[in-house]
Backbone bond lengths (Angstrom), bond angles and torsions (degrees), N, CA, C in turn:
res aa  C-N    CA-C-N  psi(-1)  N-CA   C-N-CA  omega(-1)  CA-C   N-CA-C  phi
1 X - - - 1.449 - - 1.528 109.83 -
2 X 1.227 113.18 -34.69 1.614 129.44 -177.48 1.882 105.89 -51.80
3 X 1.393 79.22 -47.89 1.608 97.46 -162.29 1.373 97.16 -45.42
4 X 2.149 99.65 -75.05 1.094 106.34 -162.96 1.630 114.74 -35.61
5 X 1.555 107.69 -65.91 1.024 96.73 169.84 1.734 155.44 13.86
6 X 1.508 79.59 -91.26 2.092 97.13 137.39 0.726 137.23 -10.39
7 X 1.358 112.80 -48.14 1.538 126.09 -164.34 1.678 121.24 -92.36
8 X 1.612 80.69 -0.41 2.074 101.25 177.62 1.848 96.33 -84.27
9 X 0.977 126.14 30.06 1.864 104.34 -151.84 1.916 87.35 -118.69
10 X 1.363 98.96 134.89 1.425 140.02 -150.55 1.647 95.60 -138.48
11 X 1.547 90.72 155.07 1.458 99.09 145.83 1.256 138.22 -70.69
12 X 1.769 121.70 -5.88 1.219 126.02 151.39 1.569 123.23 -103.19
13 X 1.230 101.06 28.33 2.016 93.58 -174.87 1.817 91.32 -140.92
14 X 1.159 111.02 3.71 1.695 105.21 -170.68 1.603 109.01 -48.95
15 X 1.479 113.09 -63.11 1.182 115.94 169.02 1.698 142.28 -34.31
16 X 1.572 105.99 -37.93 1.342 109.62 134.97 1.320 132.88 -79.32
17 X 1.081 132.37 -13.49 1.252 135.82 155.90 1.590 116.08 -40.81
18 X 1.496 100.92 -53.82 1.311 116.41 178.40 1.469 116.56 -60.19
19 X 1.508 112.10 -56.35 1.615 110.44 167.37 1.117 105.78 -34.03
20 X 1.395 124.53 -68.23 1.383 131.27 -165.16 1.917 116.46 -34.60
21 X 1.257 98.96 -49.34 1.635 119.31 -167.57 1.557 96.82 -68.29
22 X 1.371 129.25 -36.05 1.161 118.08 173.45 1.677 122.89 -74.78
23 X 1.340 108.68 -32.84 1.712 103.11 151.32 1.483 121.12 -52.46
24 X 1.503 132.90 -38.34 1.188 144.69 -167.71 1.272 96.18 -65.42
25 X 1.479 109.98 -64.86 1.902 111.41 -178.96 1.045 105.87 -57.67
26 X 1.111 137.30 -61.69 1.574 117.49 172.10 1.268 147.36 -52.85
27 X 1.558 99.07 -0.88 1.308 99.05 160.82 1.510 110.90 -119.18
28 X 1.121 146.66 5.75 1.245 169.64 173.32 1.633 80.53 -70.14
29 X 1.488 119.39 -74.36 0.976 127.64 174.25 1.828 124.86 -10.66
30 X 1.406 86.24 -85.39 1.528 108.80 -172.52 1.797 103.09 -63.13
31 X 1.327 113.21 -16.65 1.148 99.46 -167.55 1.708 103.49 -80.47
32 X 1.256 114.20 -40.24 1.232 106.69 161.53 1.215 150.72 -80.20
33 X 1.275 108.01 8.21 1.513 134.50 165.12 1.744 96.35 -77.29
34 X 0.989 102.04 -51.82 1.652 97.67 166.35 1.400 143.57 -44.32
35 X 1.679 88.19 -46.98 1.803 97.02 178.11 1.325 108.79 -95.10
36 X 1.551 101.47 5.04 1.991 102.37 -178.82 1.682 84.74 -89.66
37 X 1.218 131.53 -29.44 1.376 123.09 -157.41 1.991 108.89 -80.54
38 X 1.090 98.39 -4.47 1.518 119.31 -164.57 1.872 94.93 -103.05
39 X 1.251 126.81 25.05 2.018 115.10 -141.52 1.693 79.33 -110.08
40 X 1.615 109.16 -42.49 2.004 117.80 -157.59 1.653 71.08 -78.42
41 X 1.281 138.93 -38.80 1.580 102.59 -147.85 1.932 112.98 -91.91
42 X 1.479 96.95 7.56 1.357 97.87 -172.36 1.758 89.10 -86.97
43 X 1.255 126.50 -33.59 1.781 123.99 -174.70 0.912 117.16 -99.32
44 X 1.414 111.55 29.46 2.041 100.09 -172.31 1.512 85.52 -98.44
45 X 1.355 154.42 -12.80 1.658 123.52 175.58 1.531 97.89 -69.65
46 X 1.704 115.68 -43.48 1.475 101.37 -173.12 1.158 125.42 -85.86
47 X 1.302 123.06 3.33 2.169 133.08 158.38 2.142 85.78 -59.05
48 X 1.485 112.86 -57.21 1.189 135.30 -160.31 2.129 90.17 -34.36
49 X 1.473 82.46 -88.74 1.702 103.99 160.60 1.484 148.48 0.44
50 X 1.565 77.44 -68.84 1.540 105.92 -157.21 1.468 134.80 -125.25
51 X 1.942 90.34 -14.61 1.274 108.47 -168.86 1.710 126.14 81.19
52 X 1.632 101.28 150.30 1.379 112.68 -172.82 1.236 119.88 -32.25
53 X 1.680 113.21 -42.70 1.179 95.23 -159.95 1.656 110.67 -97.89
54 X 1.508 116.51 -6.57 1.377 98.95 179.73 1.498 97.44 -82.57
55 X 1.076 136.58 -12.84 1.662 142.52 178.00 1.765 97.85 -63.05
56 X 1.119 134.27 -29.21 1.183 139.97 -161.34 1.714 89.79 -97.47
57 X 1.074 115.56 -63.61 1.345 111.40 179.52 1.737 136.80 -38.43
58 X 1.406 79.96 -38.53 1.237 121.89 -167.56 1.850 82.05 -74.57
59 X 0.944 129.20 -107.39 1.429 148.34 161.57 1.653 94.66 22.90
60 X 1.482 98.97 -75.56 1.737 102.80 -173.31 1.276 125.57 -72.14
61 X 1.698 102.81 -5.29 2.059 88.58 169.67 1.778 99.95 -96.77
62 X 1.239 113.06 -6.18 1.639 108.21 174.42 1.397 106.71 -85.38
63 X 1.422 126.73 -12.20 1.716 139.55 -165.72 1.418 88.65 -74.39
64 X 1.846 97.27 -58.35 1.765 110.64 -155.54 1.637 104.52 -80.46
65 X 1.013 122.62 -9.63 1.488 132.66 -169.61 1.668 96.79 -81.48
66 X 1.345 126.85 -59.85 1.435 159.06 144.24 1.483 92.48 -1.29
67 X 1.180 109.25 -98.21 1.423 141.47 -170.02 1.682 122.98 -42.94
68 X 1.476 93.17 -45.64 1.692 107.92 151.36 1.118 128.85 -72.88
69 X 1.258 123.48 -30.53 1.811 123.98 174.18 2.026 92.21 -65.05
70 X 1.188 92.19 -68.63 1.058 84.30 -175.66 1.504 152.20 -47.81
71 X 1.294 88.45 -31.37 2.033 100.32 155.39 1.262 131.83 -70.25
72 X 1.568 106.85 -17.93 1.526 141.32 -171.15 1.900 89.31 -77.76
73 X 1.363 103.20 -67.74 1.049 102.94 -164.11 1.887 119.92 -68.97
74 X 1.535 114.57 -9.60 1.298 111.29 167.92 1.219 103.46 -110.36
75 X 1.486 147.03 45.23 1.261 135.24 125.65 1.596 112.48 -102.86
76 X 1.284 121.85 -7.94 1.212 135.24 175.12 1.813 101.34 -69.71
77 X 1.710 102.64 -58.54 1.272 106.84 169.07 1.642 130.31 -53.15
78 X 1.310 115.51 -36.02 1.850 137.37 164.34 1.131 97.75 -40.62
79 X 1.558 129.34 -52.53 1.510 143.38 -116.22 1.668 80.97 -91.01
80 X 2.080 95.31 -73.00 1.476 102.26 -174.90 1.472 116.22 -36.87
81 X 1.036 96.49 -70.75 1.799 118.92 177.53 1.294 120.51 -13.66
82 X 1.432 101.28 -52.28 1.645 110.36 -179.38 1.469 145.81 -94.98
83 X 1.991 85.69 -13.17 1.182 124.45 137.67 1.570 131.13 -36.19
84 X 0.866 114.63 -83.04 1.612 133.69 167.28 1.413 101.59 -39.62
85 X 1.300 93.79 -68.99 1.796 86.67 -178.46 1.577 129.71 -55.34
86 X 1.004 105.12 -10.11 1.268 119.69 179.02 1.481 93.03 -91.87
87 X 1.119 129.51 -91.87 1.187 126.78 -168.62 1.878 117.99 -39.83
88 X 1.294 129.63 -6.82 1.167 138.96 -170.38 1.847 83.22 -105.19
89 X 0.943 124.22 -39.32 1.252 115.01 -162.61 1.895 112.89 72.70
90 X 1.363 93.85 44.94 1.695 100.04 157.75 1.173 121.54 -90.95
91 X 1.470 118.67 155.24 1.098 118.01 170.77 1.788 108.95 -96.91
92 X 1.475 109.21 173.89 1.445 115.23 178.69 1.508 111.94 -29.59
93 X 0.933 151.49 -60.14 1.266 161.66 -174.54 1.629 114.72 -44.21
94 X 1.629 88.49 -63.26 1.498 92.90 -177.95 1.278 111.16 -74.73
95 X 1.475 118.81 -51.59 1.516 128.87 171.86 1.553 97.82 -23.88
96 X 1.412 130.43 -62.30 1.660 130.91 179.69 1.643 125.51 -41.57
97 X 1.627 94.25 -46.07 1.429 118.17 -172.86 1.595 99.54 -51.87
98 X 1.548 101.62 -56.86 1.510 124.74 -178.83 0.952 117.64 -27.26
99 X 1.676 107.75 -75.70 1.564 137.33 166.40 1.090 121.51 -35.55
100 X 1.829 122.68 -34.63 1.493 101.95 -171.97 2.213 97.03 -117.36
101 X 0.875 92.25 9.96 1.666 111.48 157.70 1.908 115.46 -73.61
102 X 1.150 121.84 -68.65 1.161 150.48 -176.81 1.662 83.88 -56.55
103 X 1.310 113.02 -71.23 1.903 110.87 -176.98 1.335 110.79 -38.87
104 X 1.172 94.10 -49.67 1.834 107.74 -159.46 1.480 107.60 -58.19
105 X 1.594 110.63 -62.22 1.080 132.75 143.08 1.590 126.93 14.37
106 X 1.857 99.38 -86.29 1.528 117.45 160.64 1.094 118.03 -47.73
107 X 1.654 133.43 -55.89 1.369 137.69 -158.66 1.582 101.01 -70.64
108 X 1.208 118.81 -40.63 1.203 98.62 -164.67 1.788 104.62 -74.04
C-alpha cells in the first residue's frame, strides 16, 4: 500500500512521499529481521546430525543464497524500471512514479 502510494509523488507531494519511504524502510526493515530470525530454525535437524559447524555452514550458503537473489532481483528491477522510463520518455520524476507503481503493482 506504501508503495503504491509512492507512486502519487509530484513536485507537490515529494515531501510526503518522503514520510512515506521512511515507513517503507521500516518495514523492509522488520521484515527481514523476521526472516533472519527464522535462519537457526531452518539447520537445527542438521546441527542435530551433523554438528555445529556444518549447521553454521549450512546457515551461510542459505544467508548468501538470500542475499544474492536478492540483489539480483533489484538490479533486475533498476534494469526494468529504467527501461520503461526510457522508452515512455519520462523524466526523473515520472520514471519514479513508474517504478514504485510497477512495484506496487507486483506486490500486491
Amino acid at each position: 500500500v506504501v508503495t503504491l502510494a509512492q507512486a502519487c509523488v509530484s513536485h507537490d507531494t515529494w515531501f510526503f512521499v518522503t514520510c512515506l519511504q521512511v515507513v517503507s524502510i521500516c518495514a523492509y526493515t522488520f521484515h527481514n529481521l523476521a526472516q533472519l530470525a527464522y535462519l537457526p530454525e531452518l539447520t537445527a535437524n542438521l546441527e542435530q546430525k551433523e554438528g555445529v559447524e556444518a549447521a553454521d555452514k549450512e546457515r551461510n550458503v542459505i544467508n548468501s543464497q538470500g542475499t544474492f537473489w536478492m540483489f539480483a532481483t533489484e538490479v533486475v528491477t533498476i534494469i526494468v524500471v529504467y527501461g520503461v522510463g526510457t522508452v515512455v520518455g519520462a523524466g526523473n520524476v515520472d520514471t519514479a512514479a513508474i517504478g514504485q507503481a510497477m512495484i506496487g503493482v507486483f506486490i500486491l
